[in-house]
C-alpha positions as CSV (number, residue, x, y, z in Angstrom):
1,X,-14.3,-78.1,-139.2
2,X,-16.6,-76.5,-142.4
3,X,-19.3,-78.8,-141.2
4,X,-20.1,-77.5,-138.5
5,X,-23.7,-76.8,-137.8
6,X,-24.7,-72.7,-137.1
7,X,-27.3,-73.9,-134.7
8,X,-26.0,-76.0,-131.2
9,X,-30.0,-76.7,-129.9
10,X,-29.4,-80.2,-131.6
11,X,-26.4,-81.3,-129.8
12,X,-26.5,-84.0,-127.0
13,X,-23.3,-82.8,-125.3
14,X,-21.4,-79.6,-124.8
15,X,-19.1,-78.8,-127.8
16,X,-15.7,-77.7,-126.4
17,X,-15.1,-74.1,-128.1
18,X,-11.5,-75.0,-129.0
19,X,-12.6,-77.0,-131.7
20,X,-13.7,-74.2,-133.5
21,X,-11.1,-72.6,-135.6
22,X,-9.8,-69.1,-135.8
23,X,-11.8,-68.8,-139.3
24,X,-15.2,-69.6,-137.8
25,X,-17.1,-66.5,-138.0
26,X,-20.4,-67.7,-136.7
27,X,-21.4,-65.4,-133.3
28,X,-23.5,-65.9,-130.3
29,X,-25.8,-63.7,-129.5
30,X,-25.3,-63.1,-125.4
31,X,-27.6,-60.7,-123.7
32,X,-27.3,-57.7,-126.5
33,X,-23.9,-58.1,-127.7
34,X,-22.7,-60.3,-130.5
35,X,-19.6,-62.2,-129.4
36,X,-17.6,-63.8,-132.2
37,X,-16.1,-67.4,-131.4
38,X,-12.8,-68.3,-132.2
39,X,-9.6,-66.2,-131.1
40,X,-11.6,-63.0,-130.5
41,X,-14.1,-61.9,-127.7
42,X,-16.0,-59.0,-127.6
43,X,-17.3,-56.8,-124.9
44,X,-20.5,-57.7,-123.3
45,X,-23.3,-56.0,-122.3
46,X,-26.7,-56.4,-121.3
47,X,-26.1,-59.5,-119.5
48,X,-28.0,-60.6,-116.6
49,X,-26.2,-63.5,-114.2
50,X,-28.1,-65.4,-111.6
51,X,-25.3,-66.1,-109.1
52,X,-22.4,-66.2,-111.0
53,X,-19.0,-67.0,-109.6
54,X,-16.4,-64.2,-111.1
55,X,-12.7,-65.0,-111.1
56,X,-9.7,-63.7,-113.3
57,X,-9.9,-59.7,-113.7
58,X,-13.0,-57.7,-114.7
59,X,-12.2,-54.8,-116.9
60,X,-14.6,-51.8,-117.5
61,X,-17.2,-50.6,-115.0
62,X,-20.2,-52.9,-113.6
63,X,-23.7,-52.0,-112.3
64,X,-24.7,-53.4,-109.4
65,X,-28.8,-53.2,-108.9
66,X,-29.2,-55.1,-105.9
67,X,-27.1,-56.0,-103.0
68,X,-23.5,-57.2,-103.7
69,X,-22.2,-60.0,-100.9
70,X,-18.5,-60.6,-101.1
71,X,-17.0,-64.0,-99.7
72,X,-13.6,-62.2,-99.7
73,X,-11.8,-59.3,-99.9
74,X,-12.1,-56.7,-103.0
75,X,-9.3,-54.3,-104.1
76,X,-10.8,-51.4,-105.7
77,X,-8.7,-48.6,-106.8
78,X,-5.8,-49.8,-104.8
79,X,-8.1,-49.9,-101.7
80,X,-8.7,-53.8,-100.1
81,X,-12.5,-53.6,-99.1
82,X,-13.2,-56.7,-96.6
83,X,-13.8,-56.7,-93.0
84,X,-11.4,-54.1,-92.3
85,X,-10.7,-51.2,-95.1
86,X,-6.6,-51.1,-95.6
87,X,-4.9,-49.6,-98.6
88,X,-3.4,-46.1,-99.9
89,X,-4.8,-45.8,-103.0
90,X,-7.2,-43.9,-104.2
91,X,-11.1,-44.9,-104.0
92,X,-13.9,-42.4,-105.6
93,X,-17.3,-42.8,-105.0
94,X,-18.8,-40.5,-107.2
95,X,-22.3,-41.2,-107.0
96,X,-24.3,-41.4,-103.1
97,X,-22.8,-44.0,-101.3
98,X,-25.1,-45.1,-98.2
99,X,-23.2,-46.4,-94.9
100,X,-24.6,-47.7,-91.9
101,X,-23.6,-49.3,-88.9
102,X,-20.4,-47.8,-87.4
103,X,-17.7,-46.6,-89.9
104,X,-14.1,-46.0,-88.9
105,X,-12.1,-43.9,-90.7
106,X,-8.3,-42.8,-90.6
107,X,-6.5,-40.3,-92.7
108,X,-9.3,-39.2,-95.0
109,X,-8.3,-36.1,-96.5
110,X,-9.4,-33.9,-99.5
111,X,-6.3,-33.1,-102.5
112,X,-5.8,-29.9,-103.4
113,X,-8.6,-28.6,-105.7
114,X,-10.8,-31.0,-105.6
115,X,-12.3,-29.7,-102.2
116,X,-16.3,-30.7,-101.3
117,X,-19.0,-28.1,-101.1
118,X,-19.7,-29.7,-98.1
119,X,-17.5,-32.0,-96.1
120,X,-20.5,-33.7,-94.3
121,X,-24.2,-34.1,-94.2
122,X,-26.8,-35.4,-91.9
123,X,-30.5,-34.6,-90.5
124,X,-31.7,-34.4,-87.7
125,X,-35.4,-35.9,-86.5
126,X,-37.1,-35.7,-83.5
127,X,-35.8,-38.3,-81.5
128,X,-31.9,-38.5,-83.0
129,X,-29.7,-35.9,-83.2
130,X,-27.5,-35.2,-86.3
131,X,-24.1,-34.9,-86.9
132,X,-20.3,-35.5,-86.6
133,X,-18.7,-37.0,-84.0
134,X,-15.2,-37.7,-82.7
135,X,-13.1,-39.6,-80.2
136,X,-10.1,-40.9,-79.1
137,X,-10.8,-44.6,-78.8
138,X,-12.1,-46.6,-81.8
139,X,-14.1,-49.1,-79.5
140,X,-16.9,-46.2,-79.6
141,X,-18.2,-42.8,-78.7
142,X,-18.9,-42.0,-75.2
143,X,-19.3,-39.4,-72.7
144,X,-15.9,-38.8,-71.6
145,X,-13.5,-39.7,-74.5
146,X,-15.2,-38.0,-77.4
147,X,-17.3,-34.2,-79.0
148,X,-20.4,-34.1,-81.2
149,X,-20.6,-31.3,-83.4
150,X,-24.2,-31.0,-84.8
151,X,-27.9,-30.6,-84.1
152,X,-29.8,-31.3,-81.9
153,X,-33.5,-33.4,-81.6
154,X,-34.8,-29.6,-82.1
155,X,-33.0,-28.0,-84.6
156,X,-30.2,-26.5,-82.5
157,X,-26.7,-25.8,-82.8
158,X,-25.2,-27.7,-80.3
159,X,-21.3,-28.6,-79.8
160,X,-21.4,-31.2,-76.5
161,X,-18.0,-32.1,-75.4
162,X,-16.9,-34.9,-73.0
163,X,-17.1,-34.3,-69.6
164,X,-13.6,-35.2,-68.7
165,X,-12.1,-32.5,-71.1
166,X,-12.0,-29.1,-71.6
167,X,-13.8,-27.3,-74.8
168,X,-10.4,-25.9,-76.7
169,X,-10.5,-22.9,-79.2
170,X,-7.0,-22.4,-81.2
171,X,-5.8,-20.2,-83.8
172,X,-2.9,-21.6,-85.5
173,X,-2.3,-24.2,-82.9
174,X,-2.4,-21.9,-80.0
175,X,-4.9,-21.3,-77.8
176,X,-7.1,-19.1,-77.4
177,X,-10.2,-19.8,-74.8
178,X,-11.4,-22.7,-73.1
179,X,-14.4,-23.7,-71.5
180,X,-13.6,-26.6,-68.5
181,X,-15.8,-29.3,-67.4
182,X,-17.4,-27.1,-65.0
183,X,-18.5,-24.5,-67.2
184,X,-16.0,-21.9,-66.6
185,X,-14.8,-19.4,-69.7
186,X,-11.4,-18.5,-70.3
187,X,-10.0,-16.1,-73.0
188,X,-7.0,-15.8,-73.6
189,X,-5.4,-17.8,-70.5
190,X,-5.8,-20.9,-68.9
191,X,-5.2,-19.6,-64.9
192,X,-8.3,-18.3,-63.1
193,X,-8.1,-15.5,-60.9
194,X,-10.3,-16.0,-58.5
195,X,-11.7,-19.4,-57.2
196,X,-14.6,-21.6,-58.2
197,X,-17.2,-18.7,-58.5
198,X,-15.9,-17.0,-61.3
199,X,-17.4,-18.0,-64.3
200,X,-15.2,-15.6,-67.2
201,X,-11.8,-14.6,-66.6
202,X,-10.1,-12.3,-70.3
203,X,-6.7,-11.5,-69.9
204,X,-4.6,-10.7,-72.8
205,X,-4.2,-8.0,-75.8
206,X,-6.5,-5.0,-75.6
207,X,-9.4,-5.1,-77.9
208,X,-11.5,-2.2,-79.4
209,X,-15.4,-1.7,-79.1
210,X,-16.9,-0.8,-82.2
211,X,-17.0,2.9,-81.9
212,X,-13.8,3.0,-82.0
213,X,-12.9,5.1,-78.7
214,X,-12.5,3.1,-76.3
215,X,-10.0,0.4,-75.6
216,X,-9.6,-2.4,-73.1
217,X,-9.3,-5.6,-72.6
218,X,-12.9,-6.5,-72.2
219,X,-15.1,-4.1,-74.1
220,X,-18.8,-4.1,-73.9
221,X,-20.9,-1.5,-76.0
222,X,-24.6,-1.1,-76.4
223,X,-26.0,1.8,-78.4
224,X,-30.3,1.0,-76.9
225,X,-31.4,3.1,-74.0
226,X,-33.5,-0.4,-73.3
227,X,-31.1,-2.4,-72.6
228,X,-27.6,-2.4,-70.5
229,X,-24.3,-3.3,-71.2
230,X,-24.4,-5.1,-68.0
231,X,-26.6,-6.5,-65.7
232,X,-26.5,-7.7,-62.3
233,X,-29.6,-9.2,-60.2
234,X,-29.2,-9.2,-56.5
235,X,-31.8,-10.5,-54.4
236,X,-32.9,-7.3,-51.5
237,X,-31.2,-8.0,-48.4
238,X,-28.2,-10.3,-49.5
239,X,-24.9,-8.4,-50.0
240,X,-22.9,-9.2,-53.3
241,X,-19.9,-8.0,-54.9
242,X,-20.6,-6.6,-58.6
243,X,-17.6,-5.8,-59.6
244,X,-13.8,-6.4,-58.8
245,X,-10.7,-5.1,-59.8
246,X,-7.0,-6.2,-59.0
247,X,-3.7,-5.2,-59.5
248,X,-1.0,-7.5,-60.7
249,X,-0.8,-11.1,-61.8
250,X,-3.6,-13.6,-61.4
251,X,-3.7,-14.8,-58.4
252,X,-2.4,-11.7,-56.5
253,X,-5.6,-10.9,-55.0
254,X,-4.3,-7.3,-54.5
255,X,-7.8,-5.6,-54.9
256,X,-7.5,-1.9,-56.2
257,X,-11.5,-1.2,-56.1
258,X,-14.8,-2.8,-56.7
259,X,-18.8,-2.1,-56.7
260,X,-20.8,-4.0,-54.0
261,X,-23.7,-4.0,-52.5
262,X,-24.4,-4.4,-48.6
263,X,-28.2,-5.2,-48.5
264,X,-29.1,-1.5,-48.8
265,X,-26.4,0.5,-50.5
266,X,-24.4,0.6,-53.4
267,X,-21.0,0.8,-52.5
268,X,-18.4,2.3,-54.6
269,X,-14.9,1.0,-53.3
270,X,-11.4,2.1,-53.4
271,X,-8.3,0.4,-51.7
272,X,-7.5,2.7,-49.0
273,X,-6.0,0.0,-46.4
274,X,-3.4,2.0,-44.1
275,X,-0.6,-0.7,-44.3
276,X,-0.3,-0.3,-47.7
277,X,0.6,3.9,-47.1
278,X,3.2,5.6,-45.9
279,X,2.7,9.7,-44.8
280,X,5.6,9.4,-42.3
281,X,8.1,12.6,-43.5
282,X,5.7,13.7,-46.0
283,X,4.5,17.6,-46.3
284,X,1.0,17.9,-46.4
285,X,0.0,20.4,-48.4
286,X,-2.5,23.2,-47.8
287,X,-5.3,22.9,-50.5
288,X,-7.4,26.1,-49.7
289,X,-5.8,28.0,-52.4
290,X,-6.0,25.3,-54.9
291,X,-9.4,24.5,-54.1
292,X,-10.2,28.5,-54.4
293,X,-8.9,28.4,-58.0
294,X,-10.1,25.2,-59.1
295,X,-13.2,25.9,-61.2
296,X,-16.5,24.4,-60.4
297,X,-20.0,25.2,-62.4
298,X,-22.4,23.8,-64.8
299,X,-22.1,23.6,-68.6
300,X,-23.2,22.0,-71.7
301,X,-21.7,18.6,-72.7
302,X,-21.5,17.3,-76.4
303,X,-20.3,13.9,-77.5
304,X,-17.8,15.0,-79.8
305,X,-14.9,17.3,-79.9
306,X,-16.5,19.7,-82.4
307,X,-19.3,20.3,-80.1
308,X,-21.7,19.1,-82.7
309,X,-25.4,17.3,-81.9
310,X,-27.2,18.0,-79.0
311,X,-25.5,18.5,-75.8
312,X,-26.7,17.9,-72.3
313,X,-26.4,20.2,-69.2
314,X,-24.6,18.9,-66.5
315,X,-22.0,20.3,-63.6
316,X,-19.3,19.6,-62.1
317,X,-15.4,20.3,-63.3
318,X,-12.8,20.6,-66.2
319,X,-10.4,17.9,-66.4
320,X,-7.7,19.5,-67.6
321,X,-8.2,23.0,-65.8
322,X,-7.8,20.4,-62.7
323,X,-5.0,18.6,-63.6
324,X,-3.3,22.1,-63.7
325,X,-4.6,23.3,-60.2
326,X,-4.7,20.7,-58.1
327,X,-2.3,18.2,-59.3
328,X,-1.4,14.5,-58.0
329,X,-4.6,15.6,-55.6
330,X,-6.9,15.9,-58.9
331,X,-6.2,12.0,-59.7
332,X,-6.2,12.6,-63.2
333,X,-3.6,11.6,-65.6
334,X,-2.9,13.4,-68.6
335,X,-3.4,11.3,-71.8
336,X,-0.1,10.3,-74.2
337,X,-1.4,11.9,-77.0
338,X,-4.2,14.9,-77.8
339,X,-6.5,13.0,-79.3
340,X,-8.1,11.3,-76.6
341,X,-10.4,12.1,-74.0
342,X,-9.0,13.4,-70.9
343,X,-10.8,11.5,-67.5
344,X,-11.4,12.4,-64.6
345,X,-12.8,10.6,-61.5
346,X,-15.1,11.8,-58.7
347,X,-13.4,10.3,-55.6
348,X,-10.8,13.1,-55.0
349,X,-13.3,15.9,-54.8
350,X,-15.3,14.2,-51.6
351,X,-12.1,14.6,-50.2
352,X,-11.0,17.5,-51.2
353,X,-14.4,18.7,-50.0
354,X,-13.9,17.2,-46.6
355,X,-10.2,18.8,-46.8
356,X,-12.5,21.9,-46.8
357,X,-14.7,21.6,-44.5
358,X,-11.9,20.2,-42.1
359,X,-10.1,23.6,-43.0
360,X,-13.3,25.9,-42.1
361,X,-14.0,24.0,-39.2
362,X,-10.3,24.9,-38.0
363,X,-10.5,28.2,-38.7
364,X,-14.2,28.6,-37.4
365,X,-12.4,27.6,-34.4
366,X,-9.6,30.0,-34.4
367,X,-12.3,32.8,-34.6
368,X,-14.1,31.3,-31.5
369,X,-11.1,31.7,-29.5
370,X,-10.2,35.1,-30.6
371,X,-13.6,36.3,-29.9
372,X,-13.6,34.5,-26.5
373,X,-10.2,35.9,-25.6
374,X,-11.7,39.6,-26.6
375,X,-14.7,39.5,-24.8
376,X,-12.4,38.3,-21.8
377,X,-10.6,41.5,-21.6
């Protein structure tokens, strides 16, 4: 096989490579790469194939500049790409894949330190919103099996959830508030007080308002003279309640006082129904005394223990000089430890001062009748 010819543009028929010995060190000069005949093959590169047929196994990487069609299915990094994606290995895309159509996806996750700077991106035009969205059927996304969490066609946050199911918020698996289909917030619990109307019900832990004092379990704070930490419009001439309080579970309906409104008046209400008292076998006491020694005048009031800033004059009582004199009557319980503020409502003093007045009117009468019975004599 010396004879054989460097140059093949003369021959008349192919020339089987398996003729050629392993001592033939002629090459072919493929796209860039030099490929040596015989029992040794080179890499290639540079090569350019106009519909090729590949079969066998393709080692190294590949560049694909156009659009790729595959007839069957492709295994790629232990993943089988073909009209379904199936597989646990491991595929990497590391440059910018593009998808469209519909893509279905089930148990992507992210190893440990390797995590994305961003798990998803999308924009958002005029027409189209932008986003993630997830179901429970993989037939599709609709209304009532599936949320979007996203943008909107104008830029805004938006979280739309389906209208058969409520909005869930959970902290280690348990929940936390809800919003239902209707619109109705719960924190904290799932059971609404009320009925239909009520639109927030909190029940839970007490939480603390950011100055630090006061503690509840709704706490709402505003520190602008312009504004109000609550707000309730009334039409004139319709009644409404404000505000309600109740004692007990949900669902007790045992009101203990609220704020309403009757058209004209604000009303401030306490529970004062007669079948839930008892005074059968119960000394009344006589308050003139106690409302003789109970202190009453104006002073200067300061927001802080140490009297410092600028106070405000005001009148009326001292909480704990009350609590001393007039006891259970003064309404006022004593706090558990010195350090907070001692409070003390209005309500008993109207009646203490109708007490009063009930007590001068009987002894205004007493007088009458001893006058009457001296100027009889």
């Amino acid at each position: 096989m010396t004879g054989v010819p460097y140059t093949f543009s003369a021959a008349t028929a192919p020339i089987p490579l398996s003729q050629l010995d392993a001592n033939f060190n002629t090459t072919l000069t493929i796209g860039s790469t030099s490929v040596g005949l015989g029992n040794t093959v080179t890499t290639v590169s540079g090569l350019t194939l106009s519909s090729p047929t590949l079969s066998g196994t393709v080692g190294g990487a590949l560049t694909f500049s156009g659009a790729l069609t595959l007839s069957s299915a492709l295994t790629y990094g232990g993943v089988t790409l073909s009209n379904s994606v199936t597989g646990t290995g491991s595929m990497v895309l590391s440059a910018s894949p593009t998808f469209t159509g519909t893509v279905y996806a089930s148990g992507i996750a992210v190893t440990a330190g390797n995590a994305l700077n961003y798990q998803f991106g999308a924009y958002a035009t005029s027409s189209t919103k932008a986003g993630y969205q997830a179901g429970n059927s993989n037939t599709g996304f609709n209304s009532t099996n599936g949320a979007f969490f996203g943008v909107d066609t104008t830029g805004n946050t938006m979280i739309d959830g389906s209208s058969s199911f409520p909005i869930l918020f959970k902290l280690s698996g348990t929940e936390k508030a809800r919003i239902d289909t209707s619109g109705r917030n719960c924190i904290n619990t799932t059971t609404y007080i009320n009925n239909s109307d009520e639109k927030l019900t909190v029940l839970g832990t007490a939480c603390v308002s950011s100055n630090g004092l006061a503690a509840g379990i709704l706490a709402v704070q505003t520190t602008n003279t312009s504004y109000y930490s609550s707000y309730a419009a009334i039409t004139p001439g319709t009644t409404a309640l404000i505000c309600r309080w109740l004692l007990g579970v949900p669902g007790s309906n045992y009101d203990i006082g609220s704020i309403s409104y009757n058209g004209t008046n604000v009303l401030y209400n306490g529970t004062s129904d007669e079948r839930l008292k008892n005074w059968d076998g119960i000394e009344q006491v006589n308050y003139r005394d106690r409302i003789k020694a109970l202190w009453l005048g104006d002073f200067d009031k300061y927001t802080t223990f140490e009297k410092t800033g600028t106070p405000h004059r005001t009148f009326g009582i001292r909480a704990q000089q009350a609590y001393a004199v007039l006891g259970h009557a003064a309404a006022i319980k004593k706090p558990e430890d010195g350090a907070s503020e001692w409070q003390a409502p209005s309500e008993p003093y109207a009646f203490l001062a109708l007490w009063g007045v009930k007590d001068l009117y009987a002894e205004n009468e007493a007088l009458k009748a001893r006058i009457t019975a001296l100027e009889n004599k």
